[in-house]
C-alpha positions in Angstrom: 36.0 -8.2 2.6 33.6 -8.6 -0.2 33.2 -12.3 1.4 32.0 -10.7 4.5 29.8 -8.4 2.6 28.0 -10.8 0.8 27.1 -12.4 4.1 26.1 -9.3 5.6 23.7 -9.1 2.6 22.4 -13.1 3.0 21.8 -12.1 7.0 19.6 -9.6 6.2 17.9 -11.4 3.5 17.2 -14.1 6.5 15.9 -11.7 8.7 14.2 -10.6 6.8 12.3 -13.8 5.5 12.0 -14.8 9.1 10.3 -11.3 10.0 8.1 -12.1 7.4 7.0 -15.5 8.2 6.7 -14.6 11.7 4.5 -11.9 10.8 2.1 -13.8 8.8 2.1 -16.8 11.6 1.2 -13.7 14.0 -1.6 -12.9 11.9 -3.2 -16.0 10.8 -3.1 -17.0 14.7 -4.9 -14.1 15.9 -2.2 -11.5 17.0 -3.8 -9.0 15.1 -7.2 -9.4 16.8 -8.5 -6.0 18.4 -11.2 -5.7 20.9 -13.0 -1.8 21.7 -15.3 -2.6 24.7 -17.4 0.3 25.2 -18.4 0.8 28.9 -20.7 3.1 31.2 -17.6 3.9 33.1 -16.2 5.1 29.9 -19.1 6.5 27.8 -22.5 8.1 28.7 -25.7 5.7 28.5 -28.7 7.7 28.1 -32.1 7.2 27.6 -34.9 8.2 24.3 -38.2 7.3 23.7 -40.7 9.2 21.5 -42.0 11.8 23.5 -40.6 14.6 21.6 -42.9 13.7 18.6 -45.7 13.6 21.0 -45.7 9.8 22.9 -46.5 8.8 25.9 -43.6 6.4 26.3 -42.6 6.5 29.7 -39.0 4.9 30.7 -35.5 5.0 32.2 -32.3 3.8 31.3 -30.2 3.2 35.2 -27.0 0.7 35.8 -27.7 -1.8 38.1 -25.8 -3.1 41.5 -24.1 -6.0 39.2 -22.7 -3.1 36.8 -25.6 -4.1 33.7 -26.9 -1.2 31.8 -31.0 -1.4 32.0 -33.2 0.2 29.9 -36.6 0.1 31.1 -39.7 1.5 29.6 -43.9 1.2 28.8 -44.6 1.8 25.4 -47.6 3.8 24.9 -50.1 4.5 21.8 -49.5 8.3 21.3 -47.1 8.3 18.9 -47.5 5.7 15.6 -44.3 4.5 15.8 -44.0 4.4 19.5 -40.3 3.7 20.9 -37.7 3.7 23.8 -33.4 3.5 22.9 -30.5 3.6 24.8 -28.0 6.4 23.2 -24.4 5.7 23.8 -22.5 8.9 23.0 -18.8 7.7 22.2 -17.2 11.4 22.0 -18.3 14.6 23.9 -18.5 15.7 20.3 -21.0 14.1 17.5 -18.1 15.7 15.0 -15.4 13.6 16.7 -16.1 10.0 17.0 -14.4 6.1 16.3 -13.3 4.5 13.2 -14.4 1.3 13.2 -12.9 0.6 9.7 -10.8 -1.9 10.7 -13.7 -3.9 12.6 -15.8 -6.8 11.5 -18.4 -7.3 14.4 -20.3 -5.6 16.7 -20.9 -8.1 19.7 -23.9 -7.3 22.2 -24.3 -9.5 25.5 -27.8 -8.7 26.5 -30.9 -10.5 27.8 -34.6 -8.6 26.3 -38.5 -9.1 27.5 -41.1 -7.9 26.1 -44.8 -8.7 26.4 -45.3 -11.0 23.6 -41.8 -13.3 22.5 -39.7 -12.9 19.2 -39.7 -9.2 19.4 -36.7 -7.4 17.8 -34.1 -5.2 18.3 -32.5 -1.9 16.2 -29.0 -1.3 16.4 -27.9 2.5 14.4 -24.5 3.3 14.2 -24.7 6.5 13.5 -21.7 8.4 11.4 -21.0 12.0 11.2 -19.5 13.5 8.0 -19.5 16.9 6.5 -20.9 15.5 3.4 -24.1 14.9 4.5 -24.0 16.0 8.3 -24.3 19.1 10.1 -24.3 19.4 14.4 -27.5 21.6 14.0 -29.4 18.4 13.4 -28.8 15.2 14.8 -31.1 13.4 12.0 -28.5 14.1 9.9 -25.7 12.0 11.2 -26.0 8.5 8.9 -27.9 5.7 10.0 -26.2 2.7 9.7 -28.6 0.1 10.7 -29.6 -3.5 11.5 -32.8 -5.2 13.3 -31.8 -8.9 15.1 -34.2 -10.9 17.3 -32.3 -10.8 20.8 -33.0 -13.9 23.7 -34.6 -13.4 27.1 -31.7 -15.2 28.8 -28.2 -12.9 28.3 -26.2 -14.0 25.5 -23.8 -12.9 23.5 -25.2 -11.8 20.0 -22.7 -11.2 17.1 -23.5 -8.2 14.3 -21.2 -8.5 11.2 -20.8 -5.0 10.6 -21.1 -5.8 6.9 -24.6 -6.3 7.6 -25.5 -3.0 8.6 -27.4 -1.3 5.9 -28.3 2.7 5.5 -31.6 3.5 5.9 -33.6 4.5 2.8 -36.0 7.0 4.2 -33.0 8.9 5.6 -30.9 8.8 1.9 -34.7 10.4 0.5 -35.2 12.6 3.2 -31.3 14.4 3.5 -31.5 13.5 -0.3 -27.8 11.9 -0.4 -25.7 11.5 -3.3 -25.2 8.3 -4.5 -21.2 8.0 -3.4 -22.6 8.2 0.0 -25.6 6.2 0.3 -23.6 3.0 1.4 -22.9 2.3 5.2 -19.6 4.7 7.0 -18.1 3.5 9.9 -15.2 6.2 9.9 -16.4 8.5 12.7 -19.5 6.4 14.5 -20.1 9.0 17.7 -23.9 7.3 18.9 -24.7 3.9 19.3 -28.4 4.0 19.8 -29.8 0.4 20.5 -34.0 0.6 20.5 -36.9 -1.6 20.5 -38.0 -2.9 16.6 -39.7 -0.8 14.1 -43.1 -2.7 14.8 -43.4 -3.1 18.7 -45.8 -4.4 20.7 -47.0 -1.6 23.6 -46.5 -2.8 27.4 -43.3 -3.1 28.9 -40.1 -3.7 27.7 -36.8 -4.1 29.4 -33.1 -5.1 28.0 -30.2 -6.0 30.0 -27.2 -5.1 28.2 -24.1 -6.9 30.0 -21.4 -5.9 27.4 -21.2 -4.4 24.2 -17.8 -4.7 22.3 -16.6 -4.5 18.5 -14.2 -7.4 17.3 -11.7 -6.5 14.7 -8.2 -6.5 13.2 -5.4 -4.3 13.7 -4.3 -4.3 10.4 -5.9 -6.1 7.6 -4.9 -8.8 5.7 -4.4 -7.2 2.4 -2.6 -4.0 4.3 -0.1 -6.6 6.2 1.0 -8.5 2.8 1.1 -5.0 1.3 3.3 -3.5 3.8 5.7 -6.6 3.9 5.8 -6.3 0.1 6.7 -2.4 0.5 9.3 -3.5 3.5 10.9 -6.1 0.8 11.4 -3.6 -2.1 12.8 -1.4 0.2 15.2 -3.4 1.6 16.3 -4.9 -1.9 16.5 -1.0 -3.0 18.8 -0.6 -0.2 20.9 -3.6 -1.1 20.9 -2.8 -4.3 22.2 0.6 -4.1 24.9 -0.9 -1.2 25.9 -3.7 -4.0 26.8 -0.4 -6.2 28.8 1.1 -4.1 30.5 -1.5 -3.4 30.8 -2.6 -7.1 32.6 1.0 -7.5 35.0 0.4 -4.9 36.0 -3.1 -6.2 36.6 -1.0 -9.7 38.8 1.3 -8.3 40.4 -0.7 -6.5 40.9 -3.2 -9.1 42.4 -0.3 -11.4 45.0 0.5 -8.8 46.1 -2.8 -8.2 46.2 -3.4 -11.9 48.7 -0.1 -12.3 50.7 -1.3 -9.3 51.0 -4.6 -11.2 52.0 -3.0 -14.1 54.8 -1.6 -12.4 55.4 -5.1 -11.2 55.7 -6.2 -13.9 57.9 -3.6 -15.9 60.1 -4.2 -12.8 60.6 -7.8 -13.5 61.3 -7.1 -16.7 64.2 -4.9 -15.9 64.9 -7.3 -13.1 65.3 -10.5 -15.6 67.2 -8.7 -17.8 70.3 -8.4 -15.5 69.4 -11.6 -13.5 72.4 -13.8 -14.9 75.0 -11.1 -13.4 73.1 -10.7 -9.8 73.2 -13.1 -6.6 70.8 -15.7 -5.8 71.2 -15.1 -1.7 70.8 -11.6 0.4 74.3 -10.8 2.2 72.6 -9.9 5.1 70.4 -12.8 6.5 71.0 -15.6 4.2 67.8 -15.7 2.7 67.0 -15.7 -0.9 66.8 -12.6 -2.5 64.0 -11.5 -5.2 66.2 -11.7 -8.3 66.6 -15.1 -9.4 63.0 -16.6 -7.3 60.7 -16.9 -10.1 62.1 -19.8 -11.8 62.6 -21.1 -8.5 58.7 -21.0 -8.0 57.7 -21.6 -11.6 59.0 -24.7 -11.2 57.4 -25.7 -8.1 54.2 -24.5 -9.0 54.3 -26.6 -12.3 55.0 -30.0 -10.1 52.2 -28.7 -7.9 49.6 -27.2 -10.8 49.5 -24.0 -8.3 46.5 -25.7 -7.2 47.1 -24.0 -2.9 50.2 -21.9 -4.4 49.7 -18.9 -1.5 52.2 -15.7 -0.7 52.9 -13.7 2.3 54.0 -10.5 2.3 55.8 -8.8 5.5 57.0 -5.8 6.7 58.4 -5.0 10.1 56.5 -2.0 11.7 58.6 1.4 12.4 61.6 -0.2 10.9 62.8 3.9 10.1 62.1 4.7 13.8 64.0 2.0 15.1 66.8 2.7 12.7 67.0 6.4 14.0 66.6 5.6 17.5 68.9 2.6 17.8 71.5 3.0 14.4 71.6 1.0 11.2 73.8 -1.5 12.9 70.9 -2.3 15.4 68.5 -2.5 12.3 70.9 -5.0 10.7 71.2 -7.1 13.3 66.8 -6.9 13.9 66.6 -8.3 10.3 69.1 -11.3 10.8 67.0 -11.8 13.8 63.8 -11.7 11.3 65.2 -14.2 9.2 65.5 -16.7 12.3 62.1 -16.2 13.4 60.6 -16.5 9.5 63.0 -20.0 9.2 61.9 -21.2 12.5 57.8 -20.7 11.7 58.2 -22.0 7.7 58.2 -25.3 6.4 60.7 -26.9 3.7 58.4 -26.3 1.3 58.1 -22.5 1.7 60.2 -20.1 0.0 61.3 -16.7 2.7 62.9 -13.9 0.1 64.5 -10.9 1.2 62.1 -8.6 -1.1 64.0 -5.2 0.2 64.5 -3.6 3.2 62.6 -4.3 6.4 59.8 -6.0 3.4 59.9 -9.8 3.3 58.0 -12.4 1.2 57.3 -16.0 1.7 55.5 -18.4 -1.2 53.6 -21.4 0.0 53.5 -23.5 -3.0 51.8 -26.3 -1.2 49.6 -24.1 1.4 46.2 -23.2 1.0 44.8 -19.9 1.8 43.5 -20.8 5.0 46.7 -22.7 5.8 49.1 -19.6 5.1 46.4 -17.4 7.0 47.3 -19.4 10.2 51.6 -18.8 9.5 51.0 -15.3 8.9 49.5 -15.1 12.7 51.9 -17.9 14.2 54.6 -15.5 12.6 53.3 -12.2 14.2 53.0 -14.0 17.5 56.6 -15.2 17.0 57.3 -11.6 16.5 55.6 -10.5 19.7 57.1 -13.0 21.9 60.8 -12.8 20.6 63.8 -11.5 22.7 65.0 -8.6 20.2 68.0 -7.6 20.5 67.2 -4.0 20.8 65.1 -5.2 24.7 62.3 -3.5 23.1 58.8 -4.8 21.2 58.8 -5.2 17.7 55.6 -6.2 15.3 54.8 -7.2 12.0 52.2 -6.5 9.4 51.2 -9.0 6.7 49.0 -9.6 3.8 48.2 -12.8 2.4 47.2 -13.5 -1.0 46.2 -16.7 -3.4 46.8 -17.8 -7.0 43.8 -16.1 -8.9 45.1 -15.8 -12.1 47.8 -18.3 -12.5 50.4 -15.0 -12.5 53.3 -14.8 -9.3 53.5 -11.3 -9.6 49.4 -10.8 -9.6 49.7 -13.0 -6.4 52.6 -10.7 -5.1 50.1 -7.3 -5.8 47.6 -8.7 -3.9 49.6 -10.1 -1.0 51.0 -6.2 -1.6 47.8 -4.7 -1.3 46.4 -6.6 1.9 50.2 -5.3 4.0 48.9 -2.1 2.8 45.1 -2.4 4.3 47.2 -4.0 6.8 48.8 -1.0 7.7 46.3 1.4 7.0 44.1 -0.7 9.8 46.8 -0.1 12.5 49.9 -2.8 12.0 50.5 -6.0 14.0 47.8 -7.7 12.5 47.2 -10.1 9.3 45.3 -9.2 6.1 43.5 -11.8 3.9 43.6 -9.9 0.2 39.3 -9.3 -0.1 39.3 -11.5 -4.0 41.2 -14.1 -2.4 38.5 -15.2 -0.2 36.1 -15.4 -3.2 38.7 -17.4 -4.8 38.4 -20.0 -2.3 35.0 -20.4 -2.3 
């Protein structure tokens, strides 16, 4: 039992380990990639320029047959810092928007002319948070910002997110503490893309194809954190199973030792009157218990007890069959035993009449596994036998090693596996749990 145990623990440790590894593999091979496309089917593309602060900026922001998003306007002199944007409202709310924490770029697939080349683009994301924001005044969502020189032919442009910096006229102007004057990308709800902060006037037009942020699901340091969390757990777990277990093993240990204490006083008594007793039960011939352990001393000391195994057996509802069919009928069921234990042993075993229906059989040159396989050809001799009663009739057995160069320790144990044998529902063969640590 505790062998099993201990594999059940080595199991999960391998699952565990190969979780882990194929976790990491995952990650380092891009299962964790994420991708948040943002779409005019999904969000609302709309068009600014500066003609709130007085411009003349004329323009229109329209999506065209192939499903682009064009922003089209004339910059005029009006205003000094003339301008024309495409908002991209991500929530219906500016309260409510996207964390983009776990992103790394902001990817833009867009085609721009203006009327002289190398013009440049702004990108804002802009970030609401009650530290610093209110929905009275749009201004003072954070502008997290970044100016790139975009291509006349559509191409995909990549903006590390990293890169984006807050604008220091906004941090005077809303006069923002310190803790809060770096770039937040926890709840972006605009996207405004608009021409550069020193255009030339005429006409301008982008083409903006796709715009997409690239990021991770999880992050590297949050996966190995959460794997670490997942193994001190599960040791925790095993830990507090290998307790548990531990206590068992003690209790049981300190009942088998008091039952072989009681073995042991019995032999005692039992030696002490062995010289007057007989060697051989009346009934079925065999040996009895009384004058066996000289018997086996000396064949364990020409073998050094190095596979010296015991079986211990006791025919199931022996009383019942005794009430039901008469103690003559039980008598003549045990002689019957004895054939079926003679015919199943080899010379070399030992079959003893230990008392009533309870029989034991040493296997001097039989290792555990060995006497494991006569203990089952013995209760399949038992199911397939023609009692005399015409009725079935089982067997339950334990079977036990040498652990501690002691016969009647190795008689306690084989004891104590008939009585888990029992307990789990007879007709079936118990290996005593330390045994199988024994032989490993």
């Amino acid at each position: 039992m505790l062998s099993y145990k201990f594999s059940r623990t080595l199991i999960a440790v391998f699952v565990l380990l190969f979780f882990s590894a194929a976790t990491v593999v995952w990650f380092y091979i891009g299962g964790a990639q994420s991708s948040y496309v943002i779409s005019p089917e999904e969000f609302q593309f709309r068009y600014v320029d500066d003609t709130p602060m007085g411009g003349d900026t004329q323009g229109r922001v329209y999506t065209s047959e192939s499903g682009d998003v064009v922003l089209e306007c004339v910059l005029g002199s009006a205003y000094r810092w003339s301008f024309c944007e495409v908002a991209i409202s991500l929530s219906p709310s500016v309260t409510r928007g996207i964390d983009l924490g776990n992103y790394h770029s902001m990817i833009i697939e867009s085609a721009y002319k203006a009327p002289e080349p190398d013009e440049r683009l702004r990108v804002y994301l802009r970030n609401f948070n009650e530290a610093y924001s209110t929905k009275e005044d749009p201004v003072s969502m954070k502008f997290n910002g970044i100016e790139y020189n975009p291509t006349e032919e559509v191409s995909e442009i990549v903006l590390p997110l990293n890169s984006f910096q807050v604008l220091s006229w906004w941090i005077s102007d809303f006069d923002v503490p310190l803790e809060h004057a770096g770039p937040d990308m926890s709840n972006i709800s605009l996207i405004e893309i608009a021409t550069g902060s020193a255009p030339i006037l005429g006409k301008h037009e982008l083409i903006i194809k796709s715009v997409r942020f690239e990021g991770m699901m999880v992050t590297e340091a949050s996966l190995f954190r959460s794997l670490t969390f997942i193994w001190l757990f599960t040791a925790t777990i095993l830990l507090a199973v290998k307790y548990v277990q531990s206590r068992r093993v003690y209790d049981l240990e300190r009942r088998r030792a008091n039952r072989l204490k009681a073995i042991n006083t019995a032999l005692k008594h039992q030696s002490e009157t062995l010289s007057i007793m007989a060697t051989t039960d009346a009934l079925t011939g065999l040996r009895n218990r009384m004058d066996i352990y000289r018997e086996l001393e000396k064949a364990l000391a020409s073998t050094n007890g190095q596979n010296c195994t015991a079986l211990c057996l006791d025919i199931d509802h022996f009383k019942k069959i005794n009430d039901t069919y008469g103690h003559d009928m039980g008598d003549r069921l045990l002689i019957s035993t004895a054939e079926v234990l003679r015919e199943s042993v080899s010379s070399s075993d030992v079959i003893v009449r230990w008392g009533g229906e309870e029989f034991v059989i040493f296997c001097p040159n039989r290792n555990l596994a060995q006497a494991s396989f006569l203990a089952e050809k013995i209760r399949f001799a038992f199911e397939t036998m023609d009692w005399p009663h015409q009725a079935d009739l089982t067997c339950s057995v334990g079977v036990s090693s040498m652990r501690e160069g002691s016969i009647a320790a190795m008689i306690a144990d084989a004891d104590d596996a008939l009585y888990r044998a029992k307990q789990n529902g007879r007709n079936r063969v118990e290996v005593f749990a330390e045994s199988f640590i024994a032989a490993v």
